[in-house]
Biotite code that builds the C-alpha atoms (Angstrom):
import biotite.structure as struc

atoms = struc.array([
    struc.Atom([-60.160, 45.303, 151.367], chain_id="A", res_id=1, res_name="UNK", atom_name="CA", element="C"),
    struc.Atom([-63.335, 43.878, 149.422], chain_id="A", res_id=2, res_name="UNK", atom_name="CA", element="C"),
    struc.Atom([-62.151, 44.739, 146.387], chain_id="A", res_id=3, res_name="UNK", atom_name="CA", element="C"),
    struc.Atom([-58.693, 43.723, 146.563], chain_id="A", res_id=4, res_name="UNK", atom_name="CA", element="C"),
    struc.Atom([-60.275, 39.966, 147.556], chain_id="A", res_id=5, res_name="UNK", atom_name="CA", element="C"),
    struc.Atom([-62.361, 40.486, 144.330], chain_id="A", res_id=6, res_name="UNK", atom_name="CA", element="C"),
    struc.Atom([-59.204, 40.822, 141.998], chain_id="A", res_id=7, res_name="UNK", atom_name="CA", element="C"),
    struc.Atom([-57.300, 38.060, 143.806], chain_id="A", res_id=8, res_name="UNK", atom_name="CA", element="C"),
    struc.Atom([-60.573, 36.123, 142.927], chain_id="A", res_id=9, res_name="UNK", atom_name="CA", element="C"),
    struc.Atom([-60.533, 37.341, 139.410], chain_id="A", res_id=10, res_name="UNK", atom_name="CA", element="C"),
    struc.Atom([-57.361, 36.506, 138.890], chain_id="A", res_id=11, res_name="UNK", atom_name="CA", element="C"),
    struc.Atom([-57.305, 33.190, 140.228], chain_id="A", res_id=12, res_name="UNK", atom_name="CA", element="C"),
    struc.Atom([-59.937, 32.109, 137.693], chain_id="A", res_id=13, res_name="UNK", atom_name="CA", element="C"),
    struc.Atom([-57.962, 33.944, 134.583], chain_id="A", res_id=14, res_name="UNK", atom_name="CA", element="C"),
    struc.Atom([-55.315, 31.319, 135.763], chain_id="A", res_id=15, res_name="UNK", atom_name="CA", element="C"),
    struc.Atom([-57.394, 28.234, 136.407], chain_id="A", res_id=16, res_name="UNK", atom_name="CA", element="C"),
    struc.Atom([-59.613, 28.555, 132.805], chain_id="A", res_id=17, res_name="UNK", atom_name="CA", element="C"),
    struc.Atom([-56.265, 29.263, 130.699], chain_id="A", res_id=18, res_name="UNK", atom_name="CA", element="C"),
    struc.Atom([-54.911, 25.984, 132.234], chain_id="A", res_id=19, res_name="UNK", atom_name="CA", element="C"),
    struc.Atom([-58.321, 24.064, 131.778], chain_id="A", res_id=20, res_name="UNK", atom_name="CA", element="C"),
    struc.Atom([-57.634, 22.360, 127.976], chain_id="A", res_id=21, res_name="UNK", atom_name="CA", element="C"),
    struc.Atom([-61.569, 22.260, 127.823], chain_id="A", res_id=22, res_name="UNK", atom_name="CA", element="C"),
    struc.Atom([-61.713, 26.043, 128.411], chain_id="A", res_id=23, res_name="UNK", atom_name="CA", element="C"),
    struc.Atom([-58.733, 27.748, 127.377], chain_id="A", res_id=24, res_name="UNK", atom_name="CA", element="C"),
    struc.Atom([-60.849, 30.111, 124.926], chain_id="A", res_id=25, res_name="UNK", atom_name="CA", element="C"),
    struc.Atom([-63.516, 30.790, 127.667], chain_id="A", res_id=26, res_name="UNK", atom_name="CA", element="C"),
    struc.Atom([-64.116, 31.337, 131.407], chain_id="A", res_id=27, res_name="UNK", atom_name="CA", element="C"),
    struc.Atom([-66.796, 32.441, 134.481], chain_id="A", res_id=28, res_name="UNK", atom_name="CA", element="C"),
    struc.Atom([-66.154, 33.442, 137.748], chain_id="A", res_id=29, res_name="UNK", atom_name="CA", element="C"),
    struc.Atom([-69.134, 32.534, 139.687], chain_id="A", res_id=30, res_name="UNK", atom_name="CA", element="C"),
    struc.Atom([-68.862, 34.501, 142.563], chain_id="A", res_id=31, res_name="UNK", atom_name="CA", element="C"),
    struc.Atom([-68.585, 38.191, 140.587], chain_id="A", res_id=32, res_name="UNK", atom_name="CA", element="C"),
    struc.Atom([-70.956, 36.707, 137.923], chain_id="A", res_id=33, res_name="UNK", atom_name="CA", element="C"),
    struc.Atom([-67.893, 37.665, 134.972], chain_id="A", res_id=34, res_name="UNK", atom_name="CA", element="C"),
    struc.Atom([-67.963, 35.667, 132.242], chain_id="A", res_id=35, res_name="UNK", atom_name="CA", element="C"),
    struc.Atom([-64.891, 36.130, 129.673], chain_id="A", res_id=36, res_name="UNK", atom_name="CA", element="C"),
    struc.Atom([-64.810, 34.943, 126.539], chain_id="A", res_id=37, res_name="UNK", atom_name="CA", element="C"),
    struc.Atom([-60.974, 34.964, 125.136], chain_id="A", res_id=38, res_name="UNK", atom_name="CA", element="C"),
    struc.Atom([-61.043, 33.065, 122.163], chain_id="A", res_id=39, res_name="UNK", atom_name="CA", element="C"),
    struc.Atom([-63.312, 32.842, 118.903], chain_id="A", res_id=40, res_name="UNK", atom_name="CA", element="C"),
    struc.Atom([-64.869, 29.688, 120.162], chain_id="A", res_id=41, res_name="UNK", atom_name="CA", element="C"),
    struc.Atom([-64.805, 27.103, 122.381], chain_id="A", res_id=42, res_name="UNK", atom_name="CA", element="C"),
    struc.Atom([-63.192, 23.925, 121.709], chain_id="A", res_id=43, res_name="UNK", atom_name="CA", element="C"),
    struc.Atom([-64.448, 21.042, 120.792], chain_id="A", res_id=44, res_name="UNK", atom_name="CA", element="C"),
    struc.Atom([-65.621, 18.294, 123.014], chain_id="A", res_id=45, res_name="UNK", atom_name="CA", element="C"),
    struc.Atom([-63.256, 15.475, 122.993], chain_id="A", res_id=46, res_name="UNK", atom_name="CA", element="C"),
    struc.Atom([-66.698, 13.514, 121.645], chain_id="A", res_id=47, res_name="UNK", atom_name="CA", element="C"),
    struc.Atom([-66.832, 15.952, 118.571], chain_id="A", res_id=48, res_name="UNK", atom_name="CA", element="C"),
    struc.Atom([-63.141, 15.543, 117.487], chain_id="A", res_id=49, res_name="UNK", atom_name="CA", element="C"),
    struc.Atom([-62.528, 13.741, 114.342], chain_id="A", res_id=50, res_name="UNK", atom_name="CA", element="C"),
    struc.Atom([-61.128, 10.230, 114.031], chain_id="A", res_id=51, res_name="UNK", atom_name="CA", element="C"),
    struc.Atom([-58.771, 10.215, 111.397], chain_id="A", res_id=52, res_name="UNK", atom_name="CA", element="C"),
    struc.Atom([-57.920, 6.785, 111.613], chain_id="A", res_id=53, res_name="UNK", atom_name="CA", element="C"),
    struc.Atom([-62.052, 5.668, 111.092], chain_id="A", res_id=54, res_name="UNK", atom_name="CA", element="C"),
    struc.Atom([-61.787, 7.742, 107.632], chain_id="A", res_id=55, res_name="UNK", atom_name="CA", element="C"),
    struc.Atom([-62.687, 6.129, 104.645], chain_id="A", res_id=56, res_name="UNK", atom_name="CA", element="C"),
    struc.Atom([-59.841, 6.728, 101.469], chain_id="A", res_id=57, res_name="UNK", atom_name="CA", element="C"),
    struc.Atom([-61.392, 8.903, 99.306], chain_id="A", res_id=58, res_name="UNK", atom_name="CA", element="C"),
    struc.Atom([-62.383, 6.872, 95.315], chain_id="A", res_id=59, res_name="UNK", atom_name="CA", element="C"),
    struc.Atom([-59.403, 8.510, 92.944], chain_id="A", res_id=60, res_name="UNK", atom_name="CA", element="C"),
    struc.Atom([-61.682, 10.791, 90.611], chain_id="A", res_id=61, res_name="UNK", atom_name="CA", element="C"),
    struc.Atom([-63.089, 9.419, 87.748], chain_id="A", res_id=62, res_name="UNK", atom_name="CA", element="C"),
    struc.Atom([-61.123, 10.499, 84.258], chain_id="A", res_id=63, res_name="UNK", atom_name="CA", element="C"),
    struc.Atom([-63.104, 10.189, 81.523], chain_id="A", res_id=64, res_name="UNK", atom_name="CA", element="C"),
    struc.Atom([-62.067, 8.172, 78.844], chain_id="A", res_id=65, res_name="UNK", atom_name="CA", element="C"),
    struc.Atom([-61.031, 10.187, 75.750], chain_id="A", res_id=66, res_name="UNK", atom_name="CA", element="C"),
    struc.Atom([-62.893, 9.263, 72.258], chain_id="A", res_id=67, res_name="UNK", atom_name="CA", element="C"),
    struc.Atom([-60.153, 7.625, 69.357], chain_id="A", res_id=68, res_name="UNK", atom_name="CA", element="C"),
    struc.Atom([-59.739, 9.547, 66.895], chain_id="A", res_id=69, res_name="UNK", atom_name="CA", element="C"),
    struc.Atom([-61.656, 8.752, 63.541], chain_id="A", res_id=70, res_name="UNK", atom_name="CA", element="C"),
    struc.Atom([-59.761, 6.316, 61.244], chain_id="A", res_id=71, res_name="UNK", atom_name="CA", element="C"),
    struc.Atom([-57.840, 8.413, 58.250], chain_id="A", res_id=72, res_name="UNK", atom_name="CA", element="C"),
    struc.Atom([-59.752, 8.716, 55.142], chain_id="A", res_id=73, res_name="UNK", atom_name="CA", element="C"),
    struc.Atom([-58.693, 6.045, 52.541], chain_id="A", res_id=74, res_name="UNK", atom_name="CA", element="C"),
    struc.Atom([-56.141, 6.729, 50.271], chain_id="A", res_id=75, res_name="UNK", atom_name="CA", element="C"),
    struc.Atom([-57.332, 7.253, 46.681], chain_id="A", res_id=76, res_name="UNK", atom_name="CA", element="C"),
    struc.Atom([-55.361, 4.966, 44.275], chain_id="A", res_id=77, res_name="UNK", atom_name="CA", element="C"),
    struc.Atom([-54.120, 7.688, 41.732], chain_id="A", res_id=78, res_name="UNK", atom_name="CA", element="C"),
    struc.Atom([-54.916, 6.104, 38.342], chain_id="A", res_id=79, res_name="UNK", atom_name="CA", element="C"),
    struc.Atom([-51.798, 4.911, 36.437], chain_id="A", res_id=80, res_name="UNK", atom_name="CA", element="C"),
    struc.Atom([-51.763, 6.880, 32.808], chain_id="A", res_id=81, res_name="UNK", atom_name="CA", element="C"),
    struc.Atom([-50.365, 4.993, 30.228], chain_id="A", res_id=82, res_name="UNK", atom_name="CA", element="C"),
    struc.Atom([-48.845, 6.428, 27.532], chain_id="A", res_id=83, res_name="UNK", atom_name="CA", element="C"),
    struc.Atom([-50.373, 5.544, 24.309], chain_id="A", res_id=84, res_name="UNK", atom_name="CA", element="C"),
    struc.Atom([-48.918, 3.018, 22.185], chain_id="A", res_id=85, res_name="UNK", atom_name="CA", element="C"),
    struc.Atom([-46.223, 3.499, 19.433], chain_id="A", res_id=86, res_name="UNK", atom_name="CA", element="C"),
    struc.Atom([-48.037, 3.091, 16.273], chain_id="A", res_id=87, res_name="UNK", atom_name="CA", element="C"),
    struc.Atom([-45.962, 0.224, 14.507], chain_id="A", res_id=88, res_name="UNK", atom_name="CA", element="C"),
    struc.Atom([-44.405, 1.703, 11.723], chain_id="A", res_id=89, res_name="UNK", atom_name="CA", element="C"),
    struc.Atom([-46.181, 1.177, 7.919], chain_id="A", res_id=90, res_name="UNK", atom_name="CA", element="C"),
    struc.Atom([-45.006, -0.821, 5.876], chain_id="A", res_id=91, res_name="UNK", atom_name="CA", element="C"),
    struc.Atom([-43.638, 0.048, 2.932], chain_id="A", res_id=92, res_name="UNK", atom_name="CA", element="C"),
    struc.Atom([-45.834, 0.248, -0.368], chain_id="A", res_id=93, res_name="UNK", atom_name="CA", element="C"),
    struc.Atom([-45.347, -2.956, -2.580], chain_id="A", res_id=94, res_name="UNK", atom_name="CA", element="C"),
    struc.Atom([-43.489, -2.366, -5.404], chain_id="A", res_id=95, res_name="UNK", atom_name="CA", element="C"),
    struc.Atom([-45.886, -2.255, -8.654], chain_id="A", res_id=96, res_name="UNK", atom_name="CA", element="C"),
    struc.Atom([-42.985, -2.271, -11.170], chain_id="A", res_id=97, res_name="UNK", atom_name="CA", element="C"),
    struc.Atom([-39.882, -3.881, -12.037], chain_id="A", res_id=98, res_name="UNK", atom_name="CA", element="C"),
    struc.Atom([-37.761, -2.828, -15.197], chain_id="A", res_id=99, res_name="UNK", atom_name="CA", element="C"),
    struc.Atom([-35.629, -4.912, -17.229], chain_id="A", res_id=100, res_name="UNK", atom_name="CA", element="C"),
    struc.Atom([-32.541, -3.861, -19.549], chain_id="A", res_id=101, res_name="UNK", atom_name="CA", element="C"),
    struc.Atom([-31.591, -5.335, -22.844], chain_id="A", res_id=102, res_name="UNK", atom_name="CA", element="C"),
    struc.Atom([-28.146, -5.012, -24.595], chain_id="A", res_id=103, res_name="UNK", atom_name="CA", element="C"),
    struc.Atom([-27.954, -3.039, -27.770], chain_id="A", res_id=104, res_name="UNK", atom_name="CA", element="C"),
    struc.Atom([-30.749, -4.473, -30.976], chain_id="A", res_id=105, res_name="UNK", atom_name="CA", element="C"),
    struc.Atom([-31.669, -7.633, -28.769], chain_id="A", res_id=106, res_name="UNK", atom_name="CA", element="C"),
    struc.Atom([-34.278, -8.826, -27.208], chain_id="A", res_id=107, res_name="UNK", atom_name="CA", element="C"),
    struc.Atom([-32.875, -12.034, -24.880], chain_id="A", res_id=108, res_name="UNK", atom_name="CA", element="C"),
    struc.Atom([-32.620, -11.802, -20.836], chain_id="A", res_id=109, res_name="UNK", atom_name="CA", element="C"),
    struc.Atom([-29.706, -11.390, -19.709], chain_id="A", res_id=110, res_name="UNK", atom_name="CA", element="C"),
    struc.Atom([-28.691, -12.859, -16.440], chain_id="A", res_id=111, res_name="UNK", atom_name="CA", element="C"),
    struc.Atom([-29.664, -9.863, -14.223], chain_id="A", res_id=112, res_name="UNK", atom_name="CA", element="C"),
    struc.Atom([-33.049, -9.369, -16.103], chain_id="A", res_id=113, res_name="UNK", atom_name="CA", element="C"),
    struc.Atom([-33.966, -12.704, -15.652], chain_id="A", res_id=114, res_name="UNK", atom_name="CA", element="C"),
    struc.Atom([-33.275, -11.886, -11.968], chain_id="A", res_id=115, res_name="UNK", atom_name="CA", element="C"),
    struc.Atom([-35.885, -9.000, -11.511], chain_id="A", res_id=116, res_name="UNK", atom_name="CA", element="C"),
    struc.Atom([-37.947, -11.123, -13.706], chain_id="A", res_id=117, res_name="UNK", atom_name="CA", element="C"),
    struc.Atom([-37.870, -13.718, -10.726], chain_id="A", res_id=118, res_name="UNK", atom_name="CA", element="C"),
    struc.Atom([-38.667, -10.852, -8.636], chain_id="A", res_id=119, res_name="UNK", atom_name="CA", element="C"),
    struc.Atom([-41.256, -9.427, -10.595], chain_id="A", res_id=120, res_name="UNK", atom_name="CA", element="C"),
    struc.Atom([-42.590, -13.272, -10.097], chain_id="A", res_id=121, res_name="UNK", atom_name="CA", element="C"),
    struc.Atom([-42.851, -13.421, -6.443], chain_id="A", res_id=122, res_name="UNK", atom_name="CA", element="C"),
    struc.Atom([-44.267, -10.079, -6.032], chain_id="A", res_id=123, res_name="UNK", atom_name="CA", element="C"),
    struc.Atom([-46.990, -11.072, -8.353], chain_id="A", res_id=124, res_name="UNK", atom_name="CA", element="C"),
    struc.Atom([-47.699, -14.204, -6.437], chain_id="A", res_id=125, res_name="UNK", atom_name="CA", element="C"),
    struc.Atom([-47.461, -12.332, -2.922], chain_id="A", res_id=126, res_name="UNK", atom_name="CA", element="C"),
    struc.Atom([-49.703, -9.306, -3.855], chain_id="A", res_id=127, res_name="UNK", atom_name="CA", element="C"),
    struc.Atom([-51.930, -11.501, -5.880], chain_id="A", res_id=128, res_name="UNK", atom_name="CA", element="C"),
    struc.Atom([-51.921, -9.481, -8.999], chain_id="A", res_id=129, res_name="UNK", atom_name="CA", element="C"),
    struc.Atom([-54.883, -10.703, -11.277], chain_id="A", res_id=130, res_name="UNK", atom_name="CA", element="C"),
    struc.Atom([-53.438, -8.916, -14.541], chain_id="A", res_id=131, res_name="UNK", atom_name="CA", element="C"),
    struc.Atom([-49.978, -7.919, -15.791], chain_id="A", res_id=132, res_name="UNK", atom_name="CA", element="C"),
    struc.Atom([-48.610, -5.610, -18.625], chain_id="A", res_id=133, res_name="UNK", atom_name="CA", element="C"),
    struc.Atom([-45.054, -5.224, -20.113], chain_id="A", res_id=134, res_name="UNK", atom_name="CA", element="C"),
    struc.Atom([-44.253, -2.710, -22.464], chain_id="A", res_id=135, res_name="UNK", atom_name="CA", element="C"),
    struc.Atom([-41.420, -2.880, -24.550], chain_id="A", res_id=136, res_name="UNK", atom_name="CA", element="C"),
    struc.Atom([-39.170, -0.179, -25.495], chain_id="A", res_id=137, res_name="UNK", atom_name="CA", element="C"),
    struc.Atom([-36.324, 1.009, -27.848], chain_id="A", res_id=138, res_name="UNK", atom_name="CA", element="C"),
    struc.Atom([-33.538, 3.614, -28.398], chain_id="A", res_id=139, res_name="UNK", atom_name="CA", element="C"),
    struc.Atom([-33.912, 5.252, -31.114], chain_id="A", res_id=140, res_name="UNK", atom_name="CA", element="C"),
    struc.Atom([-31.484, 3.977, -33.550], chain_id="A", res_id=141, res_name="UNK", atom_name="CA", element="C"),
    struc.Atom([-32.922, 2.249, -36.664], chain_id="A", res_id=142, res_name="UNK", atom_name="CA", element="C"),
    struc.Atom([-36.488, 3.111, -38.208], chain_id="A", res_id=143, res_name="UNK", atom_name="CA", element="C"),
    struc.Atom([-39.564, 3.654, -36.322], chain_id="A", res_id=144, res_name="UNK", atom_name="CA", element="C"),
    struc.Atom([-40.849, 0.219, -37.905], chain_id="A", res_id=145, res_name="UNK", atom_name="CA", element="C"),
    struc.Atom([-37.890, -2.140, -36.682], chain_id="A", res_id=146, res_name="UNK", atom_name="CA", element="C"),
    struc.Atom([-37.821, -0.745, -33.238], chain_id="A", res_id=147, res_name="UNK", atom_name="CA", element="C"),
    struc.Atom([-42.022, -1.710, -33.036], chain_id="A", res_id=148, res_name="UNK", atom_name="CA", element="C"),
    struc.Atom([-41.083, -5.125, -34.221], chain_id="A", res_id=149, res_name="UNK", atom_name="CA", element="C"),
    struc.Atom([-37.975, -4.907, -31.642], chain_id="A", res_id=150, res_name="UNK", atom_name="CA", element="C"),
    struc.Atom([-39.804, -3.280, -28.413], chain_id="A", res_id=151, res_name="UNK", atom_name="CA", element="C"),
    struc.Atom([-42.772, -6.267, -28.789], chain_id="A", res_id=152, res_name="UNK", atom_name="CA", element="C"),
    struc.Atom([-39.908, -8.855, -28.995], chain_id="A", res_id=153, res_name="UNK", atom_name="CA", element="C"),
    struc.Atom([-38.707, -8.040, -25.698], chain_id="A", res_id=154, res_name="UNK", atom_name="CA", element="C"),
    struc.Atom([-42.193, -7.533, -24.101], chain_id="A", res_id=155, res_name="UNK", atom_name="CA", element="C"),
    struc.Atom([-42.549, -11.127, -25.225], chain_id="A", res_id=156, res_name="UNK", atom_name="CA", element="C"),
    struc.Atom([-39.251, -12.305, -23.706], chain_id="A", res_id=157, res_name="UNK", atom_name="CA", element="C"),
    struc.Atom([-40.174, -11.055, -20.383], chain_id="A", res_id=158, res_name="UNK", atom_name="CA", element="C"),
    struc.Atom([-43.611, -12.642, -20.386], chain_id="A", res_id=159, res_name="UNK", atom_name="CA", element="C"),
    struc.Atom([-42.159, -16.207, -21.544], chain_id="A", res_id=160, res_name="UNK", atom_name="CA", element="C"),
    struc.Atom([-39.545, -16.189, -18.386], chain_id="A", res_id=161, res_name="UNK", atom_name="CA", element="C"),
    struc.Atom([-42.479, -15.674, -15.959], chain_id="A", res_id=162, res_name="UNK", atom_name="CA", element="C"),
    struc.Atom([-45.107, -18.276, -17.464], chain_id="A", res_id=163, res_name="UNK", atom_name="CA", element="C"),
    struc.Atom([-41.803, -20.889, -17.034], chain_id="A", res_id=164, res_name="UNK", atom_name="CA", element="C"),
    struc.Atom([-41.943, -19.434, -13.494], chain_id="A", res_id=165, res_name="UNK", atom_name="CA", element="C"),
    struc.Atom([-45.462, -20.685, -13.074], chain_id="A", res_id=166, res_name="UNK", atom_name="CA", element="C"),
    struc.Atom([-47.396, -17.656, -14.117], chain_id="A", res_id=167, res_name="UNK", atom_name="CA", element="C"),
    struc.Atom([-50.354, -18.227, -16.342], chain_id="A", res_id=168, res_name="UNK", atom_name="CA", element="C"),
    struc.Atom([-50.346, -16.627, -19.576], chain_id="A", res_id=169, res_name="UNK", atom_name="CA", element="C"),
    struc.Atom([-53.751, -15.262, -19.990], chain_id="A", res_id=170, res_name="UNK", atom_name="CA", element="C"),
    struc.Atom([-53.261, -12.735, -17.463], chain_id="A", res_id=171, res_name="UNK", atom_name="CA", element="C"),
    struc.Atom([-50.060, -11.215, -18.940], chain_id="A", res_id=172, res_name="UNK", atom_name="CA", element="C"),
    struc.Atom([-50.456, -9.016, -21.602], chain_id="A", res_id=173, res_name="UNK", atom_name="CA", element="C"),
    struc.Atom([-47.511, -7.535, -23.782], chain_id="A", res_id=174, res_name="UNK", atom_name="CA", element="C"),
    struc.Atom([-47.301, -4.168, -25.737], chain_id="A", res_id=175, res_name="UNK", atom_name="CA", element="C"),
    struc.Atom([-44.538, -2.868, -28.393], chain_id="A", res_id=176, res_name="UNK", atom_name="CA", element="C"),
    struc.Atom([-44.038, 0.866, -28.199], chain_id="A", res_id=177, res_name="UNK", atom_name="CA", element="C"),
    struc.Atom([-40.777, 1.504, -30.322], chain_id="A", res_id=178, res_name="UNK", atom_name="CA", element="C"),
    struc.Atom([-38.553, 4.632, -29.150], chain_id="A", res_id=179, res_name="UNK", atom_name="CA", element="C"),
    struc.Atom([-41.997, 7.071, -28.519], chain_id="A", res_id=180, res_name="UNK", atom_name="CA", element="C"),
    struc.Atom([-41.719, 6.876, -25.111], chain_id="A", res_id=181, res_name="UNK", atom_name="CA", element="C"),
    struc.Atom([-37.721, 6.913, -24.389], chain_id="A", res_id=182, res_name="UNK", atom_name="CA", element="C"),
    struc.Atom([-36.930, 6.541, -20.723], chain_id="A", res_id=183, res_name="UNK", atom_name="CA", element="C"),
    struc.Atom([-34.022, 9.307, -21.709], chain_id="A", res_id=184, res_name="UNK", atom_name="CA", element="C"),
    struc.Atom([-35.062, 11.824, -23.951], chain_id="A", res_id=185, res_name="UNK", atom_name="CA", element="C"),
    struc.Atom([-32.619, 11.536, -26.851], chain_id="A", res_id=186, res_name="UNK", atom_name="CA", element="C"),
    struc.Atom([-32.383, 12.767, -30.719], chain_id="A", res_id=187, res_name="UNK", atom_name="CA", element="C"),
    struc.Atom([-32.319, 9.986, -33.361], chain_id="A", res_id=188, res_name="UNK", atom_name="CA", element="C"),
    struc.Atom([-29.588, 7.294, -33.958], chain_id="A", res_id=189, res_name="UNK", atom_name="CA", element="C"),
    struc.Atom([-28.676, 7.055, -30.147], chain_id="A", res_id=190, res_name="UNK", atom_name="CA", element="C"),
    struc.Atom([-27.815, 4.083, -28.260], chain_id="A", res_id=191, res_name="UNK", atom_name="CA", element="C"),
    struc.Atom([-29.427, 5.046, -24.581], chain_id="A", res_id=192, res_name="UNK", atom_name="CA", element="C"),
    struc.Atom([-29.207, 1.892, -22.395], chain_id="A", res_id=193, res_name="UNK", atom_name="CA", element="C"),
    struc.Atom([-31.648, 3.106, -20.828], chain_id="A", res_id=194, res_name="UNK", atom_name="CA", element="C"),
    struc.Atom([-34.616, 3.261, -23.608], chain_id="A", res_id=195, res_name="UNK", atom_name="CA", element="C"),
    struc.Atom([-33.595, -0.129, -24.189], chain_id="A", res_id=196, res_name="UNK", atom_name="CA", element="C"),
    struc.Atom([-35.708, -1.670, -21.425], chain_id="A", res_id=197, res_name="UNK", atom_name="CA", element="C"),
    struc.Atom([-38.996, -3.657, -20.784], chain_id="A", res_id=198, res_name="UNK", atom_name="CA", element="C"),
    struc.Atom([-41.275, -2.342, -17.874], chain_id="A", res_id=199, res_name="UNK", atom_name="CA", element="C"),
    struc.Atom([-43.397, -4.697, -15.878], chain_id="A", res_id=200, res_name="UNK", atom_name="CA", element="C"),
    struc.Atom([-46.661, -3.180, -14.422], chain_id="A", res_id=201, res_name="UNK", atom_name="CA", element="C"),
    struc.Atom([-48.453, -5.623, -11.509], chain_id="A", res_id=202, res_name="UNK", atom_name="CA", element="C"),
    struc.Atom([-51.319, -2.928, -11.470], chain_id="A", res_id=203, res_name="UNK", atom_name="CA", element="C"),
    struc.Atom([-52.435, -3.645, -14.535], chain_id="A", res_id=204, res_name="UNK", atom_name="CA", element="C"),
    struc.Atom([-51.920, -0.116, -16.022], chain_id="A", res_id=205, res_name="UNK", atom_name="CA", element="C"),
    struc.Atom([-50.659, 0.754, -19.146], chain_id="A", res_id=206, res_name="UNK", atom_name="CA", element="C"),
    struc.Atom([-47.930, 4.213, -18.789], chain_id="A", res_id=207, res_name="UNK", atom_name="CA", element="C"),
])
């Protein structure tokens, strides 16, 4: 009879601590000095509970600031290569000689040799030619003797157009040479126009 009063007591207290909220992990029966402990833990004090509402908002973390990037490196001007220059092109040489041809045994201009003769005049006074020689020469018809007499009459022709062009005469000089030194390479007794001719040398040289 004692003991079945003991479980009704035991019981009894099972039921009152699971429906205490302060001890629902934990009870003690006073009377049969049983102490059970059902849970992990008791729970909390109402005292102990957290306020959620007296929380302070937690600071958002603090990022750090990524460095900038280092400026690019300047760009290095490439240097512009210029092609050399074209060399002008040279001038031609100036002419040193002019020739002038005489009809058959005489020794006047005609109207084209006193053309090159005008020529021969301002090439003198452009190159500044300080001496001048002009040969005259012959075919070689007629004696050796005539055609001196004939090649120094033209060599003499030639010099008188260019002093009346303004030349002075001291600086021309004038030389006979007969049919030795033919232009044309001929036997005797032929008429070559072309021995038959006065040669005008700015240079200065005798040929």
């Amino acid at each position: 009879m004692k003991a079945r009063a003991t479980l009704s007591v035991f019981f009894m207290s099972v039921a009152v601590a699971l429906a205490s909220p302060a001890s629902a992990n934990y009870f003690a029966n006073p009377r049969t000095g049983l102490n059970l402990n059902v849970g992990s833990a008791p729970n909390p004090v109402p005292r102990e509970r957290i306020n959620l509402s007296r929380l302070e908002p937690l600071a958002p973390p603090v990022v750090a600031q990524a460095s900038p990037p280092p400026p690019p490196p300047p760009v290095q001007a490439v240097p512009q290569v210029r092609p050399a220059p074209t060399p002008a092109p040279s001038s031609p040489p100036p002419v040193q000689r002019f020739v002038v041809f005489f009809d058959f045994n005489v020794a006047e201009l005609s109207s084209e040799a006193q053309l090159v003769v005008g020529e021969a005049v301002d090439a003198v006074r452009e190159q500044q030619a300080a001496h001048i020689i002009i040969v005259g020469h012959t075919d070689t018809v007629g004696s050796r003797a005539y055609n001196q007499r004939l090649s120094e009459r033209r060599a003499l022709a030639v010099k008188n157009q260019m002093v009346r062009a303004g030349l002075d005469e001291e600086q021309i000089t004038v030389i006979g040479r007969n049919f030795a030194d033919p232009l044309v390479p001929t036997g005797p007794g032929v008429r070559e126009p072309q021995n038959r001719r006065a040669v005008i040398d700015l240079g200065g040289s005798i040929s």
